[in-house]
Biopython code that builds the backbone (N, CA, C, O; Angstrom):
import numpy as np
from Bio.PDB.StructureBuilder import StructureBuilder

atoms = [
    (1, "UNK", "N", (-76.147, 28.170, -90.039)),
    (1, "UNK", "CA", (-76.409, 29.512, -90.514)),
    (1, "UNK", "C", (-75.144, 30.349, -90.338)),
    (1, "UNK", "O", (-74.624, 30.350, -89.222)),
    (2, "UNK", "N", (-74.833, 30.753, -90.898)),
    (2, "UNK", "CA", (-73.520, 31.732, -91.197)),
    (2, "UNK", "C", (-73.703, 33.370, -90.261)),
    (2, "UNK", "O", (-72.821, 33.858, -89.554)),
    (3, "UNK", "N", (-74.951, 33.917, -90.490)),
    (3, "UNK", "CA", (-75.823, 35.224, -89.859)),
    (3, "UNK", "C", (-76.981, 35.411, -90.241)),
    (3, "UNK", "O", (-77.669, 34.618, -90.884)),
    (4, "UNK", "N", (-77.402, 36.953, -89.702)),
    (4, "UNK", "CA", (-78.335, 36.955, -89.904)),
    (4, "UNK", "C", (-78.007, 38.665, -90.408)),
    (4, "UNK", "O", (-77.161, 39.432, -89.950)),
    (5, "UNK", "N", (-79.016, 38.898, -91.510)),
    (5, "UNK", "CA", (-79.763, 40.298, -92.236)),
    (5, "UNK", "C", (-80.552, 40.825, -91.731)),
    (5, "UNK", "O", (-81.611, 40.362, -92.155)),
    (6, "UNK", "N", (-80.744, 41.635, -90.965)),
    (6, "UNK", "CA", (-81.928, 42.517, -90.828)),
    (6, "UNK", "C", (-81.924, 43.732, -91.670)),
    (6, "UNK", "O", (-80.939, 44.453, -91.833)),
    (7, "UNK", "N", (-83.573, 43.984, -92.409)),
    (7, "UNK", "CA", (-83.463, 44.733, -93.063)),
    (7, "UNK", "C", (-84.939, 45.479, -92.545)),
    (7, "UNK", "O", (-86.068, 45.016, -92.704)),
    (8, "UNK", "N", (-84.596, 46.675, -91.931)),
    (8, "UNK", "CA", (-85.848, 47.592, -91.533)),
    (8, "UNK", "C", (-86.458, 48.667, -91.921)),
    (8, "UNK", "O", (-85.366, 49.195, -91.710)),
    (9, "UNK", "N", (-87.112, 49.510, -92.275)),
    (9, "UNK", "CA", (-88.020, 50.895, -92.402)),
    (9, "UNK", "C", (-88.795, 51.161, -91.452)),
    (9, "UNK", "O", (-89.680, 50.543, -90.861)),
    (10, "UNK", "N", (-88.214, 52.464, -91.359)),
    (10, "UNK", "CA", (-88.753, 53.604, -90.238)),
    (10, "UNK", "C", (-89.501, 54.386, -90.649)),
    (10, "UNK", "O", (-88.998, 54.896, -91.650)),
    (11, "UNK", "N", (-90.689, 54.886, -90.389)),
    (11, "UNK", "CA", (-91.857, 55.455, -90.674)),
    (11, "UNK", "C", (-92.347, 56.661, -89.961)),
    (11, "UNK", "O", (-92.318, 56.797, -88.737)),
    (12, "UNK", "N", (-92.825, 57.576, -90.865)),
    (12, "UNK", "CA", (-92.594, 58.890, -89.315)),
    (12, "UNK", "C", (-91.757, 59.598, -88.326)),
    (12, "UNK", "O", (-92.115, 60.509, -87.580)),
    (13, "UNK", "N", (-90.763, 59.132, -88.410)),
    (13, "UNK", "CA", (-89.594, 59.799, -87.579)),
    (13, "UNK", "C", (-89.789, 61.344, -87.960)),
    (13, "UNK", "O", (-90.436, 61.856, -88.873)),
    (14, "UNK", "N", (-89.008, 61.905, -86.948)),
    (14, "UNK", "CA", (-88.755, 63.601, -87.119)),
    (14, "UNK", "C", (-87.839, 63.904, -87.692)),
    (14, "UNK", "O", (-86.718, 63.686, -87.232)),
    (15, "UNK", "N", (-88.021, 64.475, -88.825)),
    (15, "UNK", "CA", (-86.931, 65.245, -89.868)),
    (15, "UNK", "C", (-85.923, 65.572, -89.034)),
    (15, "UNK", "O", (-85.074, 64.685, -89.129)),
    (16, "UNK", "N", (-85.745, 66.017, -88.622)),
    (16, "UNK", "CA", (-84.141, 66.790, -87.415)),
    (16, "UNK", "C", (-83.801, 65.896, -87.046)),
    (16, "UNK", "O", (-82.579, 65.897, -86.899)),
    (17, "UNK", "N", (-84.534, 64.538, -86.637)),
    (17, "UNK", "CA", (-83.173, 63.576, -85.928)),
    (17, "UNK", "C", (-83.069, 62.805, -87.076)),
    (17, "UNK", "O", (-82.464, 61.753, -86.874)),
    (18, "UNK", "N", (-83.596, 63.035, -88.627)),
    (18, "UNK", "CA", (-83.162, 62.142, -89.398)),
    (18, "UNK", "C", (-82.123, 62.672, -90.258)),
    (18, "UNK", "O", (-81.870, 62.220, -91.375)),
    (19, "UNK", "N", (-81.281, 64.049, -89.477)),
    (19, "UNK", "CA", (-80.419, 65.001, -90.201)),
    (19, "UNK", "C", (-79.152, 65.123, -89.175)),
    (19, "UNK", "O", (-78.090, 65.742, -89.256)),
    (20, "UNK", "N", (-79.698, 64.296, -88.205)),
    (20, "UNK", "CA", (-78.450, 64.550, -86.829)),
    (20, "UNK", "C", (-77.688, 63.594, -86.491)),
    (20, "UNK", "O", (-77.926, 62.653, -85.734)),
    (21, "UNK", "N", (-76.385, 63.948, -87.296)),
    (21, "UNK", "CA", (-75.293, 62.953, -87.479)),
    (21, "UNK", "C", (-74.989, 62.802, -86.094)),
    (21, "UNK", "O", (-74.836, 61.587, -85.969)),
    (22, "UNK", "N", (-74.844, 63.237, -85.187)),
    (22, "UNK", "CA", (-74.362, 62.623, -83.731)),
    (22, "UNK", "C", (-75.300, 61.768, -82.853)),
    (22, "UNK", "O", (-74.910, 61.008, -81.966)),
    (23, "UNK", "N", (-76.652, 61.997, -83.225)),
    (23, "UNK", "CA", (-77.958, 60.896, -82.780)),
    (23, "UNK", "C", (-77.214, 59.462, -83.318)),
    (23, "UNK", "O", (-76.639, 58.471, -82.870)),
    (24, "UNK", "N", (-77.753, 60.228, -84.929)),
    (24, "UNK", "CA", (-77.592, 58.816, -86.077)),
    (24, "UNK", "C", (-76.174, 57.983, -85.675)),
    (24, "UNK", "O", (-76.388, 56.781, -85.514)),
    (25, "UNK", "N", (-74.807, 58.383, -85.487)),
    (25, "UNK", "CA", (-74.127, 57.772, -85.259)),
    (25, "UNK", "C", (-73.602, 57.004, -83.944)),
    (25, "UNK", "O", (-72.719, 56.146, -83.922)),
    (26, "UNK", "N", (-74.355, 57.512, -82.827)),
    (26, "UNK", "CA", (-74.498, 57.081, -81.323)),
    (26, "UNK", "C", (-75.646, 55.875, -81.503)),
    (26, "UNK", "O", (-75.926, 55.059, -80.626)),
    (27, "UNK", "N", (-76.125, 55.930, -82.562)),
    (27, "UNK", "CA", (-77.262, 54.783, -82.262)),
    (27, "UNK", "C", (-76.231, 53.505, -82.918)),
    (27, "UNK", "O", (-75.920, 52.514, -82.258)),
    (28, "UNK", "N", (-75.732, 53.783, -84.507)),
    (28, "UNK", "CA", (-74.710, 52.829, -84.634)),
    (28, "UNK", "C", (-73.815, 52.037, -83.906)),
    (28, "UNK", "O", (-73.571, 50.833, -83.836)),
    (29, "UNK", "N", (-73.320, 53.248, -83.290)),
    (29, "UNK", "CA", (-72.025, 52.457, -82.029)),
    (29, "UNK", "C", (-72.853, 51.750, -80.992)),
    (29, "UNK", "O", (-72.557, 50.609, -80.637)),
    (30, "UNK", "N", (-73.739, 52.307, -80.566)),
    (30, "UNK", "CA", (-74.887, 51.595, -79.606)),
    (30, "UNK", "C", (-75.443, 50.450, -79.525)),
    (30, "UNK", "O", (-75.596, 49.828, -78.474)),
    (31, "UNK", "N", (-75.933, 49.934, -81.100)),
    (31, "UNK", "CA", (-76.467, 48.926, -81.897)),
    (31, "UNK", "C", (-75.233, 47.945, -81.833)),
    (31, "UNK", "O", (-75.254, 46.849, -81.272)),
    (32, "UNK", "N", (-74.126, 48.515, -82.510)),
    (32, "UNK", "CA", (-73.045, 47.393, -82.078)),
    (32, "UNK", "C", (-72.646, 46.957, -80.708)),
    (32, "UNK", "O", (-72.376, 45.774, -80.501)),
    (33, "UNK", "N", (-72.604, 47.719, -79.904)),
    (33, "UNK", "CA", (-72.169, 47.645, -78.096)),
    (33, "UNK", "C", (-73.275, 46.460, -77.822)),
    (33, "UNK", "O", (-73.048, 45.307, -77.453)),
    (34, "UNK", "N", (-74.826, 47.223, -78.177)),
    (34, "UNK", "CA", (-75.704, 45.958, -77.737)),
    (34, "UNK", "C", (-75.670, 44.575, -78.198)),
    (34, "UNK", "O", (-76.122, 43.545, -77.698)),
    (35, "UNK", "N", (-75.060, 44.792, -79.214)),
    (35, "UNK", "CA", (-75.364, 42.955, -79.483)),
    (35, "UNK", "C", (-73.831, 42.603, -79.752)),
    (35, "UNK", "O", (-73.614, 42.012, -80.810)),
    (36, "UNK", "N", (-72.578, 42.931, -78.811)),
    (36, "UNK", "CA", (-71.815, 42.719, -78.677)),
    (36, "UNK", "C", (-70.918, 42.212, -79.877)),
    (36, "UNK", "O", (-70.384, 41.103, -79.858)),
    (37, "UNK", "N", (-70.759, 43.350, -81.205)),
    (37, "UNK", "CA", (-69.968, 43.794, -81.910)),
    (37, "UNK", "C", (-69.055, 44.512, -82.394)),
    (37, "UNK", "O", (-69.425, 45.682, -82.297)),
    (38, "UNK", "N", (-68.074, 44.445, -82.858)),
    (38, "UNK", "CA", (-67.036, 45.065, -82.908)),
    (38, "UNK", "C", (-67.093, 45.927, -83.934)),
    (38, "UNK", "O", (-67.672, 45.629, -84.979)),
    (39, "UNK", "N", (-66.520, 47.044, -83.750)),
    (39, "UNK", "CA", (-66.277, 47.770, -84.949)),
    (39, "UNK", "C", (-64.890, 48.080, -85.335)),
    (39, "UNK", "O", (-64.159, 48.309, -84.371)),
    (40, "UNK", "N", (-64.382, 48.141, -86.404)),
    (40, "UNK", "CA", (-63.486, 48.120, -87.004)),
    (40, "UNK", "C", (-62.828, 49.354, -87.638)),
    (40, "UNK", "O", (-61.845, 49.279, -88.375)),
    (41, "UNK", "N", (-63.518, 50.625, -87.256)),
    (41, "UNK", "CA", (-63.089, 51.308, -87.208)),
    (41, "UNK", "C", (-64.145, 52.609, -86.902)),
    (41, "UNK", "O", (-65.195, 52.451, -86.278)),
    (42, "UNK", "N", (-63.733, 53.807, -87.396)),
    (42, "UNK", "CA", (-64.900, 54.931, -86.903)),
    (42, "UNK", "C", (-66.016, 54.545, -87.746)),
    (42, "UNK", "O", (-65.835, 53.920, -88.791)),
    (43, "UNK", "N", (-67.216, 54.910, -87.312)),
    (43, "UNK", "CA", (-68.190, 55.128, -88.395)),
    (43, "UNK", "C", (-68.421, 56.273, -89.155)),
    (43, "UNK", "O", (-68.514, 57.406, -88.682)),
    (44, "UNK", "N", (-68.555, 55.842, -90.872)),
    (44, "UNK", "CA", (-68.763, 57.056, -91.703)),
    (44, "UNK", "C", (-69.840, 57.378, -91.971)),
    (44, "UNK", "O", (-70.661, 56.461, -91.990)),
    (45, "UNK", "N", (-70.367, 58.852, -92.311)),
    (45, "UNK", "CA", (-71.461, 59.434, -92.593)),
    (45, "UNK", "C", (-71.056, 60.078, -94.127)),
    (45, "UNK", "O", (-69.918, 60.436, -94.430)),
    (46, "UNK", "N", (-71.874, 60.122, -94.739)),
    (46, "UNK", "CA", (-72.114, 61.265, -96.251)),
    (46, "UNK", "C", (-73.590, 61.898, -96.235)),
    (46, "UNK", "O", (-74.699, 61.399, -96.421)),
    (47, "UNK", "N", (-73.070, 63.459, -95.876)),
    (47, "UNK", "CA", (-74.205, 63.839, -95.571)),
    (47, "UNK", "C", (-74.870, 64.235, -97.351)),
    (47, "UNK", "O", (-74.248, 64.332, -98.408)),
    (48, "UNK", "N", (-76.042, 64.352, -97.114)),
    (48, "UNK", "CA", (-76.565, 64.964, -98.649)),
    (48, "UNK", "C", (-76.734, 66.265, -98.416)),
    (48, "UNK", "O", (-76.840, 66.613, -97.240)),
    (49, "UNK", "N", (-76.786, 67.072, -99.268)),
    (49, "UNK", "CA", (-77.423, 68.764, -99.929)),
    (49, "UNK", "C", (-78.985, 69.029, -99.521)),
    (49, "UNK", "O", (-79.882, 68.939, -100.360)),
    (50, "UNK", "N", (-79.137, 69.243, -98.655)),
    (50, "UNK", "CA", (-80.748, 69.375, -98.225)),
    (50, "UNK", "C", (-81.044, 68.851, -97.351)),
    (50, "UNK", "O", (-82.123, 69.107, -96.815)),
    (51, "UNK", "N", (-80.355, 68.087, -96.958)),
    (51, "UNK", "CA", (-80.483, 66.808, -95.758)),
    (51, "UNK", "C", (-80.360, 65.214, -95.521)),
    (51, "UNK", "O", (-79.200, 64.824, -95.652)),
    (52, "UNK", "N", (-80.775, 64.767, -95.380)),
    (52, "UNK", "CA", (-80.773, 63.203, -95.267)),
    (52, "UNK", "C", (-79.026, 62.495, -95.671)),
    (52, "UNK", "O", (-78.348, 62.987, -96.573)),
    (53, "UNK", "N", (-78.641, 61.548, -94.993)),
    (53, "UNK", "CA", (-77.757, 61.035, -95.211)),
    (53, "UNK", "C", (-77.641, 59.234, -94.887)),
    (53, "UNK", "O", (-78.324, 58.417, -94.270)),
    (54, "UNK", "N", (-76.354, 59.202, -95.703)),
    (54, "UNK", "CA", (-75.940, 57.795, -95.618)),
    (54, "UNK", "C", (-74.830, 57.673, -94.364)),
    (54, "UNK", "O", (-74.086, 58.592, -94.020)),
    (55, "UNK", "N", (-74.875, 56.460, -93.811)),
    (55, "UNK", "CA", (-73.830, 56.307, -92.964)),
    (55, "UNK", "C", (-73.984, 54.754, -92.331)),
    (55, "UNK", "O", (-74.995, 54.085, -92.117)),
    (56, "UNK", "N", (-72.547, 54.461, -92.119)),
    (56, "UNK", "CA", (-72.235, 52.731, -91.488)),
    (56, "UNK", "C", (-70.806, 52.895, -90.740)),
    (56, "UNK", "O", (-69.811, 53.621, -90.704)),
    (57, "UNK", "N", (-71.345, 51.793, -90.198)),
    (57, "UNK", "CA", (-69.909, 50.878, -89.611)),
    (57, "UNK", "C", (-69.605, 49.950, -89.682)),
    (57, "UNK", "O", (-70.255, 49.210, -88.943)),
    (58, "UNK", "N", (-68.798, 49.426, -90.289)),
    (58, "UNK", "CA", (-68.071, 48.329, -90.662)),
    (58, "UNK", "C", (-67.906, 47.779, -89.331)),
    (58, "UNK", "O", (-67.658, 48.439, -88.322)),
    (59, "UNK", "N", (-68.072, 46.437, -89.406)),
    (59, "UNK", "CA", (-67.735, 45.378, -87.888)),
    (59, "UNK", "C", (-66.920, 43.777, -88.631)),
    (59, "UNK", "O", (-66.807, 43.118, -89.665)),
    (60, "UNK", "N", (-66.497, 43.855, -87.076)),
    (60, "UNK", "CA", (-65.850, 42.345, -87.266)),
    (60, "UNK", "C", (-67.018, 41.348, -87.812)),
    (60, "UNK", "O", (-66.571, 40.522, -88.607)),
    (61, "UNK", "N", (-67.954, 41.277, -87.644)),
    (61, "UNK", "CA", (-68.865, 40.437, -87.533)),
    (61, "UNK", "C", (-69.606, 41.019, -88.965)),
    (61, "UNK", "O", (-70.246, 40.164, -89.578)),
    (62, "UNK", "N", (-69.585, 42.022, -89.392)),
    (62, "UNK", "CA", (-70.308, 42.588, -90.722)),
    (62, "UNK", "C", (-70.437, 43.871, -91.022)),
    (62, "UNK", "O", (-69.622, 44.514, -91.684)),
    (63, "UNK", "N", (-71.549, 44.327, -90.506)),
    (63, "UNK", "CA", (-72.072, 46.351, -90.987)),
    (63, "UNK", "C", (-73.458, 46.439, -90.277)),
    (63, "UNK", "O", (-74.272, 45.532, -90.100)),
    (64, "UNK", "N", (-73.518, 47.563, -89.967)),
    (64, "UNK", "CA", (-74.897, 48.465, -89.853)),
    (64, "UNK", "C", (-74.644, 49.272, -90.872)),
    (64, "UNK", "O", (-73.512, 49.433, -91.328)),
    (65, "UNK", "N", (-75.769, 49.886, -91.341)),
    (65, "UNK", "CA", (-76.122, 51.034, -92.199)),
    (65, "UNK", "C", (-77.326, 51.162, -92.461)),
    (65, "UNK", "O", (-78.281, 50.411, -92.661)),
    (66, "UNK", "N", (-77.015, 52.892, -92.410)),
    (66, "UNK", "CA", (-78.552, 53.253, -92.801)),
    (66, "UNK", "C", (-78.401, 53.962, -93.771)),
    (66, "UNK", "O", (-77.334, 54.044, -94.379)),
    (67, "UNK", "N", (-79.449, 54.587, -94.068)),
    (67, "UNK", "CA", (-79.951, 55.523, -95.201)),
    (67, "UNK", "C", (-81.142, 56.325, -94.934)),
    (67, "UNK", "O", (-82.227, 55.833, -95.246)),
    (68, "UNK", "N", (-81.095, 57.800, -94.260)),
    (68, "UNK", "CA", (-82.419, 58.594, -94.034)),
    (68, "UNK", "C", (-82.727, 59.479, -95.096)),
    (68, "UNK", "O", (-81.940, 59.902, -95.944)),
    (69, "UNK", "N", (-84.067, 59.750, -94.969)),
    (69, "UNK", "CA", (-85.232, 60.421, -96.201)),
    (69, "UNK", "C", (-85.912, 61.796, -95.247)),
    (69, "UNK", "O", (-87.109, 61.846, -94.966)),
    (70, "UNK", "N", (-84.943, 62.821, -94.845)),
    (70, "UNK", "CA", (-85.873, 63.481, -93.278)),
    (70, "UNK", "C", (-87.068, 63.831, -94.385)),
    (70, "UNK", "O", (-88.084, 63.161, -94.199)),
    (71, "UNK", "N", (-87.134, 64.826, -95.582)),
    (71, "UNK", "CA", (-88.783, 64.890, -96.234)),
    (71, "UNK", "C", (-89.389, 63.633, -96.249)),
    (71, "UNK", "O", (-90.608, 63.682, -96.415)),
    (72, "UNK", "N", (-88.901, 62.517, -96.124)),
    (72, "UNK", "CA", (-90.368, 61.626, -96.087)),
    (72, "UNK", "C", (-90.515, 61.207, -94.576)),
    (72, "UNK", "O", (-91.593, 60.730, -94.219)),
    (73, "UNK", "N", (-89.648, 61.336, -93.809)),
    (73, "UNK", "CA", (-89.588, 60.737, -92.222)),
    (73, "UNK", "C", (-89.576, 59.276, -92.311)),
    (73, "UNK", "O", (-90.226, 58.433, -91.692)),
    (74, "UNK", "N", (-88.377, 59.135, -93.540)),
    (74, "UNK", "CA", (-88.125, 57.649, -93.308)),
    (74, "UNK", "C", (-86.777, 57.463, -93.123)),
    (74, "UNK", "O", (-86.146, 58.416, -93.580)),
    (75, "UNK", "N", (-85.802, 56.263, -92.431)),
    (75, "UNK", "CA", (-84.925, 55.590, -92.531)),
    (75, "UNK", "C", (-84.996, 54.250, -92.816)),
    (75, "UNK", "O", (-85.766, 53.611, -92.099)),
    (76, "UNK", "N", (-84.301, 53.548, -93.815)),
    (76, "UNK", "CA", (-83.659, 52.498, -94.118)),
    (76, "UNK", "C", (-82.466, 52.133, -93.022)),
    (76, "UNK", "O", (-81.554, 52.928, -92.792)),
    (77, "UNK", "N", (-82.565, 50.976, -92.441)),
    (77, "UNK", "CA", (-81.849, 50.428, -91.906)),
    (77, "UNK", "C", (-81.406, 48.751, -92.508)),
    (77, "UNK", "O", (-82.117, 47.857, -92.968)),
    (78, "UNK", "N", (-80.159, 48.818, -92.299)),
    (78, "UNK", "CA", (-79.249, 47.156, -92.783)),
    (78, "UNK", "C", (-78.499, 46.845, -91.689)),
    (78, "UNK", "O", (-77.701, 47.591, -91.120)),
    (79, "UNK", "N", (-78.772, 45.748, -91.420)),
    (79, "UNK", "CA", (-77.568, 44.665, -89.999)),
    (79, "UNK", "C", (-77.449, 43.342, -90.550)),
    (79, "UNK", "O", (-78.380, 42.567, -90.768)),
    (80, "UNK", "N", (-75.904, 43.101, -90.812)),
    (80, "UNK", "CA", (-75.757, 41.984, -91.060)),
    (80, "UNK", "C", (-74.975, 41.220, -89.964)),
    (80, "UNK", "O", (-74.889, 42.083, -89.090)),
    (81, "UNK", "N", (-74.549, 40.464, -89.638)),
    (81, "UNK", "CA", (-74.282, 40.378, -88.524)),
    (81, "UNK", "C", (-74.068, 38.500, -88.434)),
    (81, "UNK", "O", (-75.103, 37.848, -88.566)),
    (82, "UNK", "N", (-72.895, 37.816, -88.240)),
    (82, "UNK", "CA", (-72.239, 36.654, -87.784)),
    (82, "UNK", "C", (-72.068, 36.308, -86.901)),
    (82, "UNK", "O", (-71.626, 35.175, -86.708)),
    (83, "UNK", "N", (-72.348, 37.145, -85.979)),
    (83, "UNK", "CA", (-71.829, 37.396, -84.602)),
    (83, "UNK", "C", (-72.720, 36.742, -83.966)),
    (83, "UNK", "O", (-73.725, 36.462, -84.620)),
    (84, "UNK", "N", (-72.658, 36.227, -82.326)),
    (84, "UNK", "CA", (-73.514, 35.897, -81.861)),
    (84, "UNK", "C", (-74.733, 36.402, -80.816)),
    (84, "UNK", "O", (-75.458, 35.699, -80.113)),
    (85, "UNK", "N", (-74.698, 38.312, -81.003)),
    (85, "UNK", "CA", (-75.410, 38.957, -80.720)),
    (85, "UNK", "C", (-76.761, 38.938, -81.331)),
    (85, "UNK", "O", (-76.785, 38.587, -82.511)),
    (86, "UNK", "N", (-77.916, 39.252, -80.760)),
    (86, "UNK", "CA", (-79.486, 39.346, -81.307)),
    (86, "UNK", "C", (-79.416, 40.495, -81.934)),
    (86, "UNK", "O", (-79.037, 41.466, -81.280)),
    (87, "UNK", "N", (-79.759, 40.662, -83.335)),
    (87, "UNK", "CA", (-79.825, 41.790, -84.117)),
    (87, "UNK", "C", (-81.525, 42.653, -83.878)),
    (87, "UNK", "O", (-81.917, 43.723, -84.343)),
    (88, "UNK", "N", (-82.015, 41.953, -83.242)),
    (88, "UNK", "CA", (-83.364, 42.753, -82.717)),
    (88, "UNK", "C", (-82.709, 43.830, -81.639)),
    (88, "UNK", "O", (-82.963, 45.034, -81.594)),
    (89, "UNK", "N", (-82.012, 43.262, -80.981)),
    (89, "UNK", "CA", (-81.536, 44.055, -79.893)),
    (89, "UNK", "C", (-80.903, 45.241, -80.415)),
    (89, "UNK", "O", (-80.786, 46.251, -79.720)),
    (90, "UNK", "N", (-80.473, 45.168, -81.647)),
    (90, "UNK", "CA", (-79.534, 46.936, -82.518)),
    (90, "UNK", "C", (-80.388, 47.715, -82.880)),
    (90, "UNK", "O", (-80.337, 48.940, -82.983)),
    (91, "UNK", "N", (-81.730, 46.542, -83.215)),
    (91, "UNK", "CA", (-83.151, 47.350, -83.746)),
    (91, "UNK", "C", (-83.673, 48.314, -83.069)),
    (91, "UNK", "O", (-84.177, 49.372, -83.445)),
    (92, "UNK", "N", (-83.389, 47.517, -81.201)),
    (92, "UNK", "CA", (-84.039, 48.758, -80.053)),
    (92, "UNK", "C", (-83.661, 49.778, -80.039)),
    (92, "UNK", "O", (-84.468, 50.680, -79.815)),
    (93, "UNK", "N", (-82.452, 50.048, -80.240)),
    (93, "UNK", "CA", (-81.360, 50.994, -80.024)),
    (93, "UNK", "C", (-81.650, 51.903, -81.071)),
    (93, "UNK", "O", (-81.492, 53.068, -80.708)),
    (94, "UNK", "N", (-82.083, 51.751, -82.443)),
    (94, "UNK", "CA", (-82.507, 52.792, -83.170)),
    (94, "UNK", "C", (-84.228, 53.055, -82.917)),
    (94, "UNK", "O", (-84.739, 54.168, -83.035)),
    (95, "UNK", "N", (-84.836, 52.064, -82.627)),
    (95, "UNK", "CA", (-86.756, 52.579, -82.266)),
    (95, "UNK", "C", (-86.569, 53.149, -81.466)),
    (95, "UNK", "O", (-87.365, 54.084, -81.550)),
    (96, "UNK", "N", (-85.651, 53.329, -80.123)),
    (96, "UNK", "CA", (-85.448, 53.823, -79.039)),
    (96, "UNK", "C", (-85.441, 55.226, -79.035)),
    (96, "UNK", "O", (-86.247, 55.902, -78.395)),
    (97, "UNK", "N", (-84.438, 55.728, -79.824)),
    (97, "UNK", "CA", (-83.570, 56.911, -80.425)),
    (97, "UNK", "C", (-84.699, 57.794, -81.023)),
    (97, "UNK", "O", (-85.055, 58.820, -80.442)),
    (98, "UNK", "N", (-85.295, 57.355, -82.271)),
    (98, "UNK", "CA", (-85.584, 58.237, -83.284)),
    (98, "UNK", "C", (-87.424, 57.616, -82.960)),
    (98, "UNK", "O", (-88.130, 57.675, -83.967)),
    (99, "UNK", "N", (-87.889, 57.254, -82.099)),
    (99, "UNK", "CA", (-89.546, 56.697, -82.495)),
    (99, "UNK", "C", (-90.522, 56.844, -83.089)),
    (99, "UNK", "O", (-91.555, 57.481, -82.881)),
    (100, "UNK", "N", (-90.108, 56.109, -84.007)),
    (100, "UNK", "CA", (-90.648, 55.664, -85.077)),
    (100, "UNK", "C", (-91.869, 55.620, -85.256)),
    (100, "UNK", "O", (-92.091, 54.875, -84.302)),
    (101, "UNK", "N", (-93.419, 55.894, -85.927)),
    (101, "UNK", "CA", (-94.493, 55.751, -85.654)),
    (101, "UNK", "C", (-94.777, 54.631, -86.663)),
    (101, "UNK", "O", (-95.932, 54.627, -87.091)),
    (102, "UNK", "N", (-94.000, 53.734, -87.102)),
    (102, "UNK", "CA", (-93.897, 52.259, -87.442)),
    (102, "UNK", "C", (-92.728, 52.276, -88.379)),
    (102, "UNK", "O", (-92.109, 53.132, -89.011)),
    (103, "UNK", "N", (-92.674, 50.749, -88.177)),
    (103, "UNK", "CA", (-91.483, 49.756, -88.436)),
    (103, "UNK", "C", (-91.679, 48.437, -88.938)),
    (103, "UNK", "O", (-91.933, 47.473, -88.215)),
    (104, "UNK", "N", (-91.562, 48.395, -90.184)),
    (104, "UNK", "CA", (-91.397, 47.155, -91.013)),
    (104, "UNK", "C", (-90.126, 46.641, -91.240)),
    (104, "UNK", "O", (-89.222, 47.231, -91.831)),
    (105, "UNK", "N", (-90.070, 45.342, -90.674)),
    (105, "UNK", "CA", (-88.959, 44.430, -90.617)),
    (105, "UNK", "C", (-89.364, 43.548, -92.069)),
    (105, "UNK", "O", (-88.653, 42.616, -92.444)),
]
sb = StructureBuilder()
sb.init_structure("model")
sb.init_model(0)
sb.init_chain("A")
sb.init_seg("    ")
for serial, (resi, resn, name, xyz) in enumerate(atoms, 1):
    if name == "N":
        sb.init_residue(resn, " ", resi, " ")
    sb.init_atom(name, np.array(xyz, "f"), 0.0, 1.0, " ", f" {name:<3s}", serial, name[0])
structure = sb.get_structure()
């Protein structure tokens, strides 16, 4: 196996932390620290006009990224990942953060 994809939705979260680029991006760097990935440089955000934004980090090993919806209280989450860290473990790091009142993997 080459890696692994995780691809998640967040359900219910609170609009404000799905608008708070310093949450959202502490969970990124976090997600990488935990499953012992590198990043390759800062992580970027693009915020949108009303709210919700895109944002990743590029890693040695691949990317995180998300994509939040604060009017629907959803985030999209992506981990790809080569590395030999558990990508469940990046998962905690964002259910942790923002709790979620469900999560489809």
């Amino acid at each position: 196996m080459i890696g692994t994809h995780l691809l998640a939705d967040f359900y219910g979260v609170e609009a404000a932390l799905l608008c708070d680029q310093s949450t959202l991006v502490a969970c990124l760097l976090g997600a990488a620290q935990r499953c012992h990935l590198t990043p390759v440089d800062d992580a970027r955000v693009h915020p949108f006009p009303g709210g919700g934004l895109t944002a990743f980090v590029m890693l040695s090993e691949s990317h995180i990224a998300i994509h939040t919806y604060p009017e629907h209280g959803y985030l999209a989450l992506d981990i790809f990942s080569c590395g030999a860290g558990d990508v469940q473990d990046a998962l905690e790091v964002f259910r942790g953060a923002l709790n979620p009142a469900r999560v489809h993997t």
